[in-house]
N, C-alpha and C positions, 0 to 999 in steps of 0.2 A: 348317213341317214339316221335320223333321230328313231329308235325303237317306242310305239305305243306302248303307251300305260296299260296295264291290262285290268286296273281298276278303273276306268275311266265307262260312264255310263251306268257301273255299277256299285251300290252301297248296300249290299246285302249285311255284310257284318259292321256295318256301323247302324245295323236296327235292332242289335240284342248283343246282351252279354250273355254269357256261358260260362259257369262258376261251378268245379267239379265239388263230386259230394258223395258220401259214401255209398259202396251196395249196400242195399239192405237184406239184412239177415235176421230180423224177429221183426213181431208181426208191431211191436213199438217203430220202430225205422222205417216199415211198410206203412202205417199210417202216417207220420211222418210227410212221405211225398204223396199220400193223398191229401193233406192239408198245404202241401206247396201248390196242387193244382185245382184245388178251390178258391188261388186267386189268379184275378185277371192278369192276364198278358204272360204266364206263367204258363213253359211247357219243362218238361225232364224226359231225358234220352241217354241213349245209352252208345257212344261213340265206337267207331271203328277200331277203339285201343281195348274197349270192352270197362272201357269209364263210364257212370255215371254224372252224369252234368244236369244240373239248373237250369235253365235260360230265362232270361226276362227280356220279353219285349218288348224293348223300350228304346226310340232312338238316341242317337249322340247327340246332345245339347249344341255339337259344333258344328253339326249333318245341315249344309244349307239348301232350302228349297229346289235347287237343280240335281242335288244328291250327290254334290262335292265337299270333301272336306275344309271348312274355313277355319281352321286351326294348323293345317298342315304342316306348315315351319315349327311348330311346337306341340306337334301330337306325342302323347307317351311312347314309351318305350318298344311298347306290347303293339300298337297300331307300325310302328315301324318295322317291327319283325317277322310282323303276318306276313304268306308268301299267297303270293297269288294264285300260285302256280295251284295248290293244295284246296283252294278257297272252294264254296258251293257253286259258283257258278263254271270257274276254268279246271277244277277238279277231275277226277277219276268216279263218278257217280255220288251218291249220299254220302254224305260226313254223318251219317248214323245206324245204327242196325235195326233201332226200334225208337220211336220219339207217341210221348205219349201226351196230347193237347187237351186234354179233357182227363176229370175226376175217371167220366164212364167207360175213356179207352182204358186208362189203366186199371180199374176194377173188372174190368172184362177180362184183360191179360194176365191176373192173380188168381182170378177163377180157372182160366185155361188152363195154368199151371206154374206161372213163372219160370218162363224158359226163354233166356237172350238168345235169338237166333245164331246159327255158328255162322261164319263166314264164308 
């Protein structure tokens, strides 16, 4: 019996990159990611590892209209080594502790106090 795909139906991580980036520690680094989220399609969160990450919302040029990969025989490296298993949708809850979409979430959460939830 052939085992289902378990990315099949679903392309959530082929609709944004996620590029780690440093915590920020003065209030220069903290403006910083207020200027990443004054642009469009741009959120910043803070992963389960207690990493800061980018994201850009943007799909894969090779994401075709059904939401299957058409590059698959020659996807990078990185698309072959993602595990499903871990992914947003077949996962163990959110792949983030705090994700901030907006300038006014995260100037709300600097005000509050800047404090990454514990686990």
């Amino acid at each position: 019996m052939v085992e289902k795909n378990p990315c099949d139906g679903c392309d959530l991580c082929c609709r944004h990159v996620a590029v780690e980036i440093d915590a920020p520690e003065s209030d220069k680094e903290y403006d910083q990611i207020r200027w990443f989220l004054l642009h469009k399609d741009i959120w910043v969160f803070v992963d389960n590892d207690d990493s800061w990450n980018m994201q850009v919302n943007r799909p894969c040029e090779k994401l075709t209209s059904d939401g299957s990969c058409g590059y698959y025989e020659k996807r990078p490296q990185i698309c072959r080594d993602y595990s499903a298993s871990s992914c947003e949708r077949n996962g163990d809850g959110e792949s983030f502790k705090i994700m901030w979409r907006s300038l006014e979430e995260f100037e709300e959460w600097v005000l509050d106090g800047k404090v990454v939830p514990e686990d």
